[in-house]
LUMLUMDREN-2810 file (N, C-alpha, C; in Angstrom, 1 decimal):
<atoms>
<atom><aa>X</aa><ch>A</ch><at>N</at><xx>50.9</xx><yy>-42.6</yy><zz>11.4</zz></atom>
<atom><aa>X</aa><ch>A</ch><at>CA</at><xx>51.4</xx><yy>-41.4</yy><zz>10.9</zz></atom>
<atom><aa>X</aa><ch>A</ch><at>C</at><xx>51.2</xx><yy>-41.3</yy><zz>9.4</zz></atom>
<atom><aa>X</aa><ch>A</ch><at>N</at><xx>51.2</xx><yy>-42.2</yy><zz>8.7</zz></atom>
<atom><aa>X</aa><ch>A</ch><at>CA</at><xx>51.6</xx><yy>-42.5</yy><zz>7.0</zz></atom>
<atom><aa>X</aa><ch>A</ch><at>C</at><xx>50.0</xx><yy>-42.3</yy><zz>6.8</zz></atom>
<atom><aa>X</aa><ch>A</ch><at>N</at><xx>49.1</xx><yy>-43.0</yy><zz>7.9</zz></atom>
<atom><aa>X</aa><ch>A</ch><at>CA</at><xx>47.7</xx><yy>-42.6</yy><zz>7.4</zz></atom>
<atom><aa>X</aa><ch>A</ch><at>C</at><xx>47.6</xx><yy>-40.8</yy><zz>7.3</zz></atom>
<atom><aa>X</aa><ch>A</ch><at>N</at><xx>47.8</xx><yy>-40.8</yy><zz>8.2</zz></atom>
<atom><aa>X</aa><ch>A</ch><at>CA</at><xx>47.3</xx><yy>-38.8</yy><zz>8.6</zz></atom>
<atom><aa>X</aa><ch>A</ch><at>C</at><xx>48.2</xx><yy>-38.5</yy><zz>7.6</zz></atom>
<atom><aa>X</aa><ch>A</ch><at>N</at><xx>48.8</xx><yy>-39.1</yy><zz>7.1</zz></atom>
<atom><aa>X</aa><ch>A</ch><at>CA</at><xx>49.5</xx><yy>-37.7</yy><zz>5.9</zz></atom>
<atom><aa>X</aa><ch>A</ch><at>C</at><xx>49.0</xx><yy>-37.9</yy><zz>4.4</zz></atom>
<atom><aa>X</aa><ch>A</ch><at>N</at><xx>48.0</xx><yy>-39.7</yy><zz>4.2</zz></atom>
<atom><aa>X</aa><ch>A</ch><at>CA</at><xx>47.5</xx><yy>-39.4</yy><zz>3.6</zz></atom>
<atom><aa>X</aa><ch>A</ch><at>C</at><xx>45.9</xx><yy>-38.5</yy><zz>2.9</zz></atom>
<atom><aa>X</aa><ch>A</ch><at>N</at><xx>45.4</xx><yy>-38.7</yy><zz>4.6</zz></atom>
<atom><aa>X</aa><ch>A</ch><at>CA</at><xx>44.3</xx><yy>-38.1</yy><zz>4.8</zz></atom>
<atom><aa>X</aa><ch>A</ch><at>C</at><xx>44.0</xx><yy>-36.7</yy><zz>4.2</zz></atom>
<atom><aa>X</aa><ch>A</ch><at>N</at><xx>45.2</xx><yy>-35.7</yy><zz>4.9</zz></atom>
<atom><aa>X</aa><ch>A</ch><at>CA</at><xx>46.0</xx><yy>-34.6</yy><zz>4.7</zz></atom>
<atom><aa>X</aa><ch>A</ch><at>C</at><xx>46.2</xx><yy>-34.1</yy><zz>3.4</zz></atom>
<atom><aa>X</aa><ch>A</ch><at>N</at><xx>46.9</xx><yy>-35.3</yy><zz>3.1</zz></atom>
<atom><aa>X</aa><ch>A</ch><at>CA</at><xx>47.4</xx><yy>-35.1</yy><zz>1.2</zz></atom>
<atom><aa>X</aa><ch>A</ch><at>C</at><xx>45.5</xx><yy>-35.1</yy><zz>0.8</zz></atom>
<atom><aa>X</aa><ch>A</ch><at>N</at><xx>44.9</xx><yy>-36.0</yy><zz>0.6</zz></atom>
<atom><aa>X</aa><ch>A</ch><at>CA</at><xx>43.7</xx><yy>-36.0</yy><zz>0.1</zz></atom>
<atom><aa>X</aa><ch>A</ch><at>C</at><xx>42.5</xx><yy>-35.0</yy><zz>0.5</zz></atom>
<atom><aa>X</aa><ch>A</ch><at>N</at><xx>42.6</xx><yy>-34.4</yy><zz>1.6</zz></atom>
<atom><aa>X</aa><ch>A</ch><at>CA</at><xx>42.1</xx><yy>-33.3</yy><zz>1.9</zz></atom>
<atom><aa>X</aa><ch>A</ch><at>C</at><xx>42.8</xx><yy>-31.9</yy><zz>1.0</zz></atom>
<atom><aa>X</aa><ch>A</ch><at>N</at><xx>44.1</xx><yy>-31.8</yy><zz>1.0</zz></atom>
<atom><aa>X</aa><ch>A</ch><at>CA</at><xx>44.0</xx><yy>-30.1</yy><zz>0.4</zz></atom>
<atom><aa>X</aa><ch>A</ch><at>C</at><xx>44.5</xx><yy>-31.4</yy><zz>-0.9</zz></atom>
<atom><aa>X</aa><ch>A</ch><at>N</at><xx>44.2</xx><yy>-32.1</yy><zz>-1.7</zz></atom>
<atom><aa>X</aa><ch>A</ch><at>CA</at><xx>44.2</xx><yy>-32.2</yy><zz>-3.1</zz></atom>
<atom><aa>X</aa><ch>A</ch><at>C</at><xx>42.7</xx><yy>-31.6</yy><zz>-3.3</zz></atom>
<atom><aa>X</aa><ch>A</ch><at>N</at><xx>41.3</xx><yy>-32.6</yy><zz>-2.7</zz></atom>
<atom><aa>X</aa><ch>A</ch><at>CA</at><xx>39.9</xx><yy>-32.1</yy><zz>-2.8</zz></atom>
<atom><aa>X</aa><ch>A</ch><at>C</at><xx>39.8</xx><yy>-30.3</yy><zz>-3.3</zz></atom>
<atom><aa>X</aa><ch>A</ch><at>N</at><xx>41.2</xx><yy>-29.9</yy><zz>-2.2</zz></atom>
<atom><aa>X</aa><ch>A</ch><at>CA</at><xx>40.5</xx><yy>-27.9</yy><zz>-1.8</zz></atom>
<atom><aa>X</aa><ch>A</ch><at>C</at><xx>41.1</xx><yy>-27.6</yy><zz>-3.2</zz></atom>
<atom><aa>X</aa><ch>A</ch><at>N</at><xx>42.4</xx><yy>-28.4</yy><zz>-3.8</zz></atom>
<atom><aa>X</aa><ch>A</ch><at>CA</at><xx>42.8</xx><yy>-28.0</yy><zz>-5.1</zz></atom>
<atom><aa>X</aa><ch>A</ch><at>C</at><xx>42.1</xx><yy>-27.6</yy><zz>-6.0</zz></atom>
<atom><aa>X</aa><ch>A</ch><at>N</at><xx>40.8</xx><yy>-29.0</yy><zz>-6.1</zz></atom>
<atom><aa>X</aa><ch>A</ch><at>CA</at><xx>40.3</xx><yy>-29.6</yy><zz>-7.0</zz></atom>
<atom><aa>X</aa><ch>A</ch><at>C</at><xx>39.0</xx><yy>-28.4</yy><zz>-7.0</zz></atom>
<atom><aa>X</aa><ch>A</ch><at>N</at><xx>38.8</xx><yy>-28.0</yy><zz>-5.6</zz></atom>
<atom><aa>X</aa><ch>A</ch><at>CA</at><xx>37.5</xx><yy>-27.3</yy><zz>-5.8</zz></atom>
<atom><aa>X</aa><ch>A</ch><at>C</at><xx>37.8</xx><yy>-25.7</yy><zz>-6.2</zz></atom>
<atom><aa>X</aa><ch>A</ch><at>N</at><xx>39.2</xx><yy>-25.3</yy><zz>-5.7</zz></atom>
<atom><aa>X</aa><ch>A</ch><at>CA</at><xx>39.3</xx><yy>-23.9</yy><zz>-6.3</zz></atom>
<atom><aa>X</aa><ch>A</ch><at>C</at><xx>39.8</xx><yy>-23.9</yy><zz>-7.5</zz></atom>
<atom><aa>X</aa><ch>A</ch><at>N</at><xx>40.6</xx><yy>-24.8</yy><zz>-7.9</zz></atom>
<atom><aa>X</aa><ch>A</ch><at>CA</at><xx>40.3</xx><yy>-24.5</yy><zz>-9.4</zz></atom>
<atom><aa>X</aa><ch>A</ch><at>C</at><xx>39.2</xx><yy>-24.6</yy><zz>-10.5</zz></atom>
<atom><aa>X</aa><ch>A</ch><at>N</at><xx>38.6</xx><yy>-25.4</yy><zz>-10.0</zz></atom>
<atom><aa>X</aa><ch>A</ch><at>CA</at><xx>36.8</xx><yy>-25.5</yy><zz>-10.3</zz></atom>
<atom><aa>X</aa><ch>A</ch><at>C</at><xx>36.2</xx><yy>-24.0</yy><zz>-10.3</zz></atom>
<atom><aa>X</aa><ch>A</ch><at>N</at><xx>36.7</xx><yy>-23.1</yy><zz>-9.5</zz></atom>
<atom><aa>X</aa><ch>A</ch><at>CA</at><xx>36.2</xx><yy>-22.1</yy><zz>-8.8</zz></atom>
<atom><aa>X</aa><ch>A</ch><at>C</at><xx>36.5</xx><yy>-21.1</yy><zz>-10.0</zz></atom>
<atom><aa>X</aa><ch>A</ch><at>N</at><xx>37.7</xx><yy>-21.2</yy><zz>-9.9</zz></atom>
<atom><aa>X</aa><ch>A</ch><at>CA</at><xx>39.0</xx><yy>-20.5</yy><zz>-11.0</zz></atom>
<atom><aa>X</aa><ch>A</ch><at>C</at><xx>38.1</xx><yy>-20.4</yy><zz>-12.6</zz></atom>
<atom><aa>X</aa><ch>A</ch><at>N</at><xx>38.1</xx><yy>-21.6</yy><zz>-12.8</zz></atom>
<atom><aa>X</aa><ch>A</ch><at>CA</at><xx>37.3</xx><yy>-21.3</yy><zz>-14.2</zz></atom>
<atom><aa>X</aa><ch>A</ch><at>C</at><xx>36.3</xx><yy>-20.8</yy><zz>-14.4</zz></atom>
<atom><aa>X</aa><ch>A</ch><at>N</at><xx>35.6</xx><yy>-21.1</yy><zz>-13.7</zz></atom>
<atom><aa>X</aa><ch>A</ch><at>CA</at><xx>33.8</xx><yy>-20.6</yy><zz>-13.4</zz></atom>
<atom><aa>X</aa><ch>A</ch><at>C</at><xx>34.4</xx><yy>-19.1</yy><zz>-13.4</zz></atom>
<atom><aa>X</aa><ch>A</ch><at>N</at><xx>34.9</xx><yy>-18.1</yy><zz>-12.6</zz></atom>
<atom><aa>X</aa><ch>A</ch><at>CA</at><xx>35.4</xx><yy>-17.2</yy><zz>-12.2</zz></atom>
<atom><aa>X</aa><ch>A</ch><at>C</at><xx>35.5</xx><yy>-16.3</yy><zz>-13.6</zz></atom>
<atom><aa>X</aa><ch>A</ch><at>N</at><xx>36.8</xx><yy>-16.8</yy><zz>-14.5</zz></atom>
<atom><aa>X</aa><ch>A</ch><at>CA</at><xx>37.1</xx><yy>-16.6</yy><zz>-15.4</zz></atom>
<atom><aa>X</aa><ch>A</ch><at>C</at><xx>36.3</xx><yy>-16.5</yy><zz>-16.7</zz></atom>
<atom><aa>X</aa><ch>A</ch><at>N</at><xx>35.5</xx><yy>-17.4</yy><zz>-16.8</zz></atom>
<atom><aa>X</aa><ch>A</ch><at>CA</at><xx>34.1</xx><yy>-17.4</yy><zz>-17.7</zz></atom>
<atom><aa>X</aa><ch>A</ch><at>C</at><xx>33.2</xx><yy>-16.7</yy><zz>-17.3</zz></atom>
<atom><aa>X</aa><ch>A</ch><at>N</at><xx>32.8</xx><yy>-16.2</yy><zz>-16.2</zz></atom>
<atom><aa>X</aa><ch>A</ch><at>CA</at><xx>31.2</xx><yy>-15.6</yy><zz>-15.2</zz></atom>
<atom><aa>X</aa><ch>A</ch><at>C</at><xx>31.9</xx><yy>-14.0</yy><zz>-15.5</zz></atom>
<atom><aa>X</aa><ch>A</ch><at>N</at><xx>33.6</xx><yy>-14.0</yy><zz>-15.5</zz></atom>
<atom><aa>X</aa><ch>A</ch><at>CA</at><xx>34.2</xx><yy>-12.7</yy><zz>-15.7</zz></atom>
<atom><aa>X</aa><ch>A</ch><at>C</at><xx>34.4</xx><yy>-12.1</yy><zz>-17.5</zz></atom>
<atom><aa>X</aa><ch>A</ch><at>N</at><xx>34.6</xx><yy>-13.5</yy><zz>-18.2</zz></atom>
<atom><aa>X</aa><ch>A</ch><at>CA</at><xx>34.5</xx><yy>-12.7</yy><zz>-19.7</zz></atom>
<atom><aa>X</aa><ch>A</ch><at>C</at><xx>33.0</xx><yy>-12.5</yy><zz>-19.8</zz></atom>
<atom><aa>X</aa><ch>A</ch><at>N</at><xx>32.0</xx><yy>-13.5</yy><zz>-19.4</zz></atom>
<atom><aa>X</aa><ch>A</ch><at>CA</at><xx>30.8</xx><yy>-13.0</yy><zz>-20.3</zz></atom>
<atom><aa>X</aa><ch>A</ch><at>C</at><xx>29.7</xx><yy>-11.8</yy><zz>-19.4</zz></atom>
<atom><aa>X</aa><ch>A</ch><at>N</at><xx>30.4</xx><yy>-11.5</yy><zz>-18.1</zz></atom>
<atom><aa>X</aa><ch>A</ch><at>CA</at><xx>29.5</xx><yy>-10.9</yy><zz>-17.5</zz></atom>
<atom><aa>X</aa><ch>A</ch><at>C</at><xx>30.3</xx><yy>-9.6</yy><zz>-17.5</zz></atom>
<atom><aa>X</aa><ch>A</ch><at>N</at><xx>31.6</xx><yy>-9.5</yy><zz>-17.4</zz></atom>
<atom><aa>X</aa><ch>A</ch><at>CA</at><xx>32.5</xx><yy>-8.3</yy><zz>-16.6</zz></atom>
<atom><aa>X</aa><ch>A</ch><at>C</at><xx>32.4</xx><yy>-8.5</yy><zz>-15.2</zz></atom>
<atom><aa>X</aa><ch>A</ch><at>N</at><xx>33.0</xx><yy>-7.4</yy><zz>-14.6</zz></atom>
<atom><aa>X</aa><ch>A</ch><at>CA</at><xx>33.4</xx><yy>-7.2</yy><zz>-13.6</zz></atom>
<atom><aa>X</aa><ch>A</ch><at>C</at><xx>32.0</xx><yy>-7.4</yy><zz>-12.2</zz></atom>
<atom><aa>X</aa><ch>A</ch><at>N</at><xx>31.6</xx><yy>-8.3</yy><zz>-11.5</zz></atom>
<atom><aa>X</aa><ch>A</ch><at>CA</at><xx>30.6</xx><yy>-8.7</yy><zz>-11.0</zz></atom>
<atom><aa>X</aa><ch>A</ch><at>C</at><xx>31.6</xx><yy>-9.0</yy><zz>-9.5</zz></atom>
<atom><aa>X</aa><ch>A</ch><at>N</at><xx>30.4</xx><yy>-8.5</yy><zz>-8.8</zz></atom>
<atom><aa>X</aa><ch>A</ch><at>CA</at><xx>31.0</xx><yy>-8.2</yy><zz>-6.7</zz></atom>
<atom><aa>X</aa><ch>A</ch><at>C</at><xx>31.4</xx><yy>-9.6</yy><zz>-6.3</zz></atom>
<atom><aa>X</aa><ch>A</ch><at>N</at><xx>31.0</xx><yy>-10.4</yy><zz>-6.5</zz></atom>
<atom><aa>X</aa><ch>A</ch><at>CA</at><xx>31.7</xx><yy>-11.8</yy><zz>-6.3</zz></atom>
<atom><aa>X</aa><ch>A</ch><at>C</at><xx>32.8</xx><yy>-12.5</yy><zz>-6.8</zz></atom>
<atom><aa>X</aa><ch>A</ch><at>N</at><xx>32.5</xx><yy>-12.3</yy><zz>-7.9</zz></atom>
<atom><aa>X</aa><ch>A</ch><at>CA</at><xx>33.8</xx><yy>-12.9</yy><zz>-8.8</zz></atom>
<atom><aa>X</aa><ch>A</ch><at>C</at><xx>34.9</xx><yy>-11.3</yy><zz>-9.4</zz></atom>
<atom><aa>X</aa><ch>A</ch><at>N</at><xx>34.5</xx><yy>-10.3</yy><zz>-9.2</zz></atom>
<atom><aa>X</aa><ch>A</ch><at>CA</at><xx>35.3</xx><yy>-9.2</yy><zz>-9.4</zz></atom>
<atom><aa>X</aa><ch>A</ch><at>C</at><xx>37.1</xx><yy>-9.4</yy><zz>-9.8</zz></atom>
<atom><aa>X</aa><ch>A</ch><at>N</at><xx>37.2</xx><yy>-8.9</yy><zz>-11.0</zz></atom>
<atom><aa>X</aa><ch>A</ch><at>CA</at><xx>38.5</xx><yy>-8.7</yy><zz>-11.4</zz></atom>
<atom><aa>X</aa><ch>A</ch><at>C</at><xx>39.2</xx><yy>-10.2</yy><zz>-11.4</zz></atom>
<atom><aa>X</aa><ch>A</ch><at>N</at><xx>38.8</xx><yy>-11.2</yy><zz>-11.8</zz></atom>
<atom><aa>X</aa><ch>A</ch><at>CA</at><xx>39.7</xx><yy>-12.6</yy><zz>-11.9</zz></atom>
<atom><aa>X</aa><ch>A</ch><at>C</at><xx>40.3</xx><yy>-12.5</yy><zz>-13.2</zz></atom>
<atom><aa>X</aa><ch>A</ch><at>N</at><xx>39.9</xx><yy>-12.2</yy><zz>-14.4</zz></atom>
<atom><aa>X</aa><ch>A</ch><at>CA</at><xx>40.5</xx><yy>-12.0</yy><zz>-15.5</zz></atom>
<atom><aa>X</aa><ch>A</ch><at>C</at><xx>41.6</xx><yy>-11.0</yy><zz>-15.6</zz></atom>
<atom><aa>X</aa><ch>A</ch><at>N</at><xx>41.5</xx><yy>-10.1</yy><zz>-14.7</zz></atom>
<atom><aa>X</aa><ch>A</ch><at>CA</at><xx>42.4</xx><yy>-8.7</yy><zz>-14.6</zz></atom>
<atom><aa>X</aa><ch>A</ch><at>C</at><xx>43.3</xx><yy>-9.4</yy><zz>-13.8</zz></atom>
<atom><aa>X</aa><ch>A</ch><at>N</at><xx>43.3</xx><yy>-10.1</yy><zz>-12.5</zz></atom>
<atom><aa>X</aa><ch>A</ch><at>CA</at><xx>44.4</xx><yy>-10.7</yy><zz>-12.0</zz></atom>
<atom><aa>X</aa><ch>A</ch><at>C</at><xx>45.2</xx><yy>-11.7</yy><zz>-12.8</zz></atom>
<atom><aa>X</aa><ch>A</ch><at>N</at><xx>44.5</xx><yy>-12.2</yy><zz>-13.4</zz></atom>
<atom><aa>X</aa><ch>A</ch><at>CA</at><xx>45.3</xx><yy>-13.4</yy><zz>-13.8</zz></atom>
<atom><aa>X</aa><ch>A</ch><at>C</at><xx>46.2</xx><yy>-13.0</yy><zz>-14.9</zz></atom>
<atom><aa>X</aa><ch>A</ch><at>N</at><xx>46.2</xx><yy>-11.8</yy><zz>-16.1</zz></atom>
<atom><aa>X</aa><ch>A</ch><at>CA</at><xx>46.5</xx><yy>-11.1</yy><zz>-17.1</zz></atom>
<atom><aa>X</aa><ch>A</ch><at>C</at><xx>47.5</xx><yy>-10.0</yy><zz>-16.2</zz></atom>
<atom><aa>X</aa><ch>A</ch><at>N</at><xx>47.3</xx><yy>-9.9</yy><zz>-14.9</zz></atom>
<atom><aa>X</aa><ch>A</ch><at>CA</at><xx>48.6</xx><yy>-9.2</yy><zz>-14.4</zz></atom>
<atom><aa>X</aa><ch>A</ch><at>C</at><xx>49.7</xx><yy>-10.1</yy><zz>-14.3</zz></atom>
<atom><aa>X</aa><ch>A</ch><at>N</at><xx>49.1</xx><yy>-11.1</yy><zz>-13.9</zz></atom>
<atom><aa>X</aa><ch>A</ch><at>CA</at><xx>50.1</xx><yy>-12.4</yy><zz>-13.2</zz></atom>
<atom><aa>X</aa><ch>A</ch><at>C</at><xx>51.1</xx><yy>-12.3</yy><zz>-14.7</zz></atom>
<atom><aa>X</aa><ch>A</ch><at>N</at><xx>50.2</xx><yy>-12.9</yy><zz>-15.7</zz></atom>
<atom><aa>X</aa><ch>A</ch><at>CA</at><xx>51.2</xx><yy>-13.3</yy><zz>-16.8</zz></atom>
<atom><aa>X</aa><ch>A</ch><at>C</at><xx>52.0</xx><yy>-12.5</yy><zz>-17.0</zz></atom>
<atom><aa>X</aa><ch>A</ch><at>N</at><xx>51.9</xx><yy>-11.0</yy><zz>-17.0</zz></atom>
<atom><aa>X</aa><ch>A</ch><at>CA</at><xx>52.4</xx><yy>-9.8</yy><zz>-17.6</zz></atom>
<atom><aa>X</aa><ch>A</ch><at>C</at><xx>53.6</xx><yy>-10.0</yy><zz>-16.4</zz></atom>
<atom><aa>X</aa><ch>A</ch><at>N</at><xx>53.0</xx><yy>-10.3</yy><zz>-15.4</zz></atom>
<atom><aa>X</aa><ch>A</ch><at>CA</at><xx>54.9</xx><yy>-9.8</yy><zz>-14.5</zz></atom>
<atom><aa>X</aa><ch>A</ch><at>C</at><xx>55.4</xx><yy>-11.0</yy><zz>-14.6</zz></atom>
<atom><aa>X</aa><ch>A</ch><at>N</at><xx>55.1</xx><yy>-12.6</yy><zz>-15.0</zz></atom>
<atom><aa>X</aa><ch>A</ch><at>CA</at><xx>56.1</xx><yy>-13.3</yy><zz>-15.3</zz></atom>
<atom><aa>X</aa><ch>A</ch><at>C</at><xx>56.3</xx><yy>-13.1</yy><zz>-16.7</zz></atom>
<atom><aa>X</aa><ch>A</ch><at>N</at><xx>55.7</xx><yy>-12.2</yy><zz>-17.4</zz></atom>
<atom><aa>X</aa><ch>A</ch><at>CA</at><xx>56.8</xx><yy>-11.9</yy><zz>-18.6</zz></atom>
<atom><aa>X</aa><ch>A</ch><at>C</at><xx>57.4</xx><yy>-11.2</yy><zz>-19.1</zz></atom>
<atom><aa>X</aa><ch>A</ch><at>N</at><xx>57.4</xx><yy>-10.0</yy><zz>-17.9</zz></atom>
<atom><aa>X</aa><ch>A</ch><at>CA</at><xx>58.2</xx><yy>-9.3</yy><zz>-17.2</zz></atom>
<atom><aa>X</aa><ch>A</ch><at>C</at><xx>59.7</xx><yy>-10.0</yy><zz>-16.7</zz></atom>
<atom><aa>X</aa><ch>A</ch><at>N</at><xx>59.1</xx><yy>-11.1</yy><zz>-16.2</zz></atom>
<atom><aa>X</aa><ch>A</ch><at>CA</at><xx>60.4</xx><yy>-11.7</yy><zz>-15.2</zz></atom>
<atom><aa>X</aa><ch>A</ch><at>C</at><xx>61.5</xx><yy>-12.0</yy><zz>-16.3</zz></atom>
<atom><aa>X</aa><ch>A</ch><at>N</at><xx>61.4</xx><yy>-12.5</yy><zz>-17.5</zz></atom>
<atom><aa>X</aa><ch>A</ch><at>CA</at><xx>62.4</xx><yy>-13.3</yy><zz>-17.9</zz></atom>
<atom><aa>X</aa><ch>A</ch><at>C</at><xx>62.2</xx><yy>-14.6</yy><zz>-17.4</zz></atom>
<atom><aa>X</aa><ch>A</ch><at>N</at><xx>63.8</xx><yy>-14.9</yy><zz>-17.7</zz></atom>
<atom><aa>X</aa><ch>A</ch><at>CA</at><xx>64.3</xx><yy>-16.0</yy><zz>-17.0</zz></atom>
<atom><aa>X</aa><ch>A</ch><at>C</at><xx>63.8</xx><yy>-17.0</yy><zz>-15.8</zz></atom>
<atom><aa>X</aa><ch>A</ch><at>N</at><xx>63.8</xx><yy>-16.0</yy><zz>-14.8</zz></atom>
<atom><aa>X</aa><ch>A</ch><at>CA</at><xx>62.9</xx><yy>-16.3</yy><zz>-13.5</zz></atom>
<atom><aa>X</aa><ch>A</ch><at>C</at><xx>61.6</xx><yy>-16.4</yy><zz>-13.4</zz></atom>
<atom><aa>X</aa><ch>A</ch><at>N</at><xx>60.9</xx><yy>-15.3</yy><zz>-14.4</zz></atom>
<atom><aa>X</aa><ch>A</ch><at>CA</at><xx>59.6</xx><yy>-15.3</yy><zz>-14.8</zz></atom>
<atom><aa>X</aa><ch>A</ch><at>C</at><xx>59.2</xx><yy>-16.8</yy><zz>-15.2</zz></atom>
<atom><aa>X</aa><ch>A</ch><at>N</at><xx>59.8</xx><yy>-17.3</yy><zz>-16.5</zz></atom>
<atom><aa>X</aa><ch>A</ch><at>CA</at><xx>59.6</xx><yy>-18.5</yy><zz>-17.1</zz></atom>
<atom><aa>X</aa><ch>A</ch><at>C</at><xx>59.7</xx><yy>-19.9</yy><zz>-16.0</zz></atom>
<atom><aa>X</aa><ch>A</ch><at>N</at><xx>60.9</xx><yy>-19.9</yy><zz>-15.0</zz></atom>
<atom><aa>X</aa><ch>A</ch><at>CA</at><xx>61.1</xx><yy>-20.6</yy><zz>-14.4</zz></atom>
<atom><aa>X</aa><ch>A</ch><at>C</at><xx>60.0</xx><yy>-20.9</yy><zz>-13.2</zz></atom>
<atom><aa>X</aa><ch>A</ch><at>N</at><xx>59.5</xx><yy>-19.5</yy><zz>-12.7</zz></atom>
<atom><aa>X</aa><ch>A</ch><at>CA</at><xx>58.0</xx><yy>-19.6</yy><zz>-11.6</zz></atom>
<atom><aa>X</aa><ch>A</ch><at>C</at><xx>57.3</xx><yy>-20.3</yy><zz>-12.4</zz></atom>
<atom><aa>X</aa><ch>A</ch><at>N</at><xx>56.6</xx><yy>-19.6</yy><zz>-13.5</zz></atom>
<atom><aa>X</aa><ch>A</ch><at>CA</at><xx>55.6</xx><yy>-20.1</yy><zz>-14.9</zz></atom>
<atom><aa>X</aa><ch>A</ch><at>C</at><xx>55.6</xx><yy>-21.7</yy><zz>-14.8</zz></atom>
<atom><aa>X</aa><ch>A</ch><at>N</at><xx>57.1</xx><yy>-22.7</yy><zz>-14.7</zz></atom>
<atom><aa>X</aa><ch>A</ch><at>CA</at><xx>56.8</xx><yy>-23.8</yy><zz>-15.1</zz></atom>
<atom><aa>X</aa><ch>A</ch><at>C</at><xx>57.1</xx><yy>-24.7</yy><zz>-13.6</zz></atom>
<atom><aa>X</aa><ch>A</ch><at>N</at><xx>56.8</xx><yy>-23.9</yy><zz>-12.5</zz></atom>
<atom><aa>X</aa><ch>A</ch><at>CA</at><xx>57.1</xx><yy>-24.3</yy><zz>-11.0</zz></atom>
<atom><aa>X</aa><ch>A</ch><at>C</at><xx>55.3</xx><yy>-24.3</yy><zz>-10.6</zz></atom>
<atom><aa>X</aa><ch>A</ch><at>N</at><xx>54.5</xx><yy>-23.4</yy><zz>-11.1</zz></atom>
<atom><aa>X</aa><ch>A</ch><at>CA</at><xx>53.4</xx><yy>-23.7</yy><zz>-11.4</zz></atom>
<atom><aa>X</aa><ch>A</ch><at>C</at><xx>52.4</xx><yy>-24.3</yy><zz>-12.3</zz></atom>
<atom><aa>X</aa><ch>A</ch><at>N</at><xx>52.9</xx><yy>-24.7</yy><zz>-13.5</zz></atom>
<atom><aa>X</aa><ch>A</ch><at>CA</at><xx>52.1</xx><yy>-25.6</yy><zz>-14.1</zz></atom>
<atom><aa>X</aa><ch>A</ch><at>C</at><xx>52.5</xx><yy>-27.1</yy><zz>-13.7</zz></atom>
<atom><aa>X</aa><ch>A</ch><at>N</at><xx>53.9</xx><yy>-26.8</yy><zz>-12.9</zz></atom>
<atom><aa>X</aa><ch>A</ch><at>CA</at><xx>54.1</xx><yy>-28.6</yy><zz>-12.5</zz></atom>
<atom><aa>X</aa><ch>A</ch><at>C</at><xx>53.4</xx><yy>-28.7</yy><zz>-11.2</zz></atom>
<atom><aa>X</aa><ch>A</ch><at>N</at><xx>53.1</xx><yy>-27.7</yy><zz>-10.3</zz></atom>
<atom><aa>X</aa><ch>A</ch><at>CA</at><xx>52.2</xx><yy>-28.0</yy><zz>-9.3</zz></atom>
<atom><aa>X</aa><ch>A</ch><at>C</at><xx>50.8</xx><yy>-27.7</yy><zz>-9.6</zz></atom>
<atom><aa>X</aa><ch>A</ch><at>N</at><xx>50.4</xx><yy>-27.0</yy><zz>-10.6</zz></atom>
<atom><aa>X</aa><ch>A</ch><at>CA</at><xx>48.9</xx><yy>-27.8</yy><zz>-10.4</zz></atom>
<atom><aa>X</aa><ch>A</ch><at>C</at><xx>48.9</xx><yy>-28.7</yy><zz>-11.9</zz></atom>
<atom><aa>X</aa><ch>A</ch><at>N</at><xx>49.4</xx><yy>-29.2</yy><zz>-12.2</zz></atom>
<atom><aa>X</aa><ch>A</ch><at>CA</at><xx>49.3</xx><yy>-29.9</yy><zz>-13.4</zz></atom>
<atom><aa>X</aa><ch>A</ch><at>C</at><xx>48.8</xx><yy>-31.1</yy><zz>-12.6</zz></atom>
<atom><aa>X</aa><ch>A</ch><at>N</at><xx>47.9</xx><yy>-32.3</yy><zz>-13.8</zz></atom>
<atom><aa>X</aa><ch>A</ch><at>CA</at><xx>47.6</xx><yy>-33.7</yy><zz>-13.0</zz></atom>
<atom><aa>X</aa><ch>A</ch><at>C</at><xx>48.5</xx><yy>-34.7</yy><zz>-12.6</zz></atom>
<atom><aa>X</aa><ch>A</ch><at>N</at><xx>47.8</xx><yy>-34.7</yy><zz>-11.3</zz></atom>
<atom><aa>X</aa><ch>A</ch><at>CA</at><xx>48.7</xx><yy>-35.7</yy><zz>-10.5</zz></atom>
<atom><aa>X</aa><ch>A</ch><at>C</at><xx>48.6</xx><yy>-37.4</yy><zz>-11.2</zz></atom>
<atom><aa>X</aa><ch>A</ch><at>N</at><xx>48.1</xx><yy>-37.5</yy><zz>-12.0</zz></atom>
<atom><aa>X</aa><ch>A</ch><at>CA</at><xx>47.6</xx><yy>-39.0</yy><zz>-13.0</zz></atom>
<atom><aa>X</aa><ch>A</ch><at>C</at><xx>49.2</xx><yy>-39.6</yy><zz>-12.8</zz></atom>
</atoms>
């Protein structure tokens, strides 16, 4: 059992590793190109995102750092 959960664990860390790989590309391919059918609107998402957690407040700030501790490095 302790094996398959490391397998598991190491499998969606890889899908981590690869969409956020994805993420940046996205975000660069979206400043220097605009708005493009594949990568469409990733900069406009992610600039909503911020705006409603700073919208949120309190709770806003609190998601904010519930997310940078889960994708932050696992080192």
């Amino acid at each position: 059992m302790d094996n398959a959960m490391k397998i598991v664990g190491s499998f969606v860390s890889g899908l981590q590793s690869i969409f956020m790989s994805l993420l940046g590309l996205g975000i660069v391919a979206g400043l220097l190109f605009g708005d493009v059918a594949m990568i469409g609107g990733v900069v406009d998402n992610i600039t909503a995102l911020v705006s409603e957690l700073g919208n949120g407040g309190l709770v806003g700030l609190l998601v904010a750092i519930i997310i940078i501790h889960l994708l932050g490095d696992k080192k």
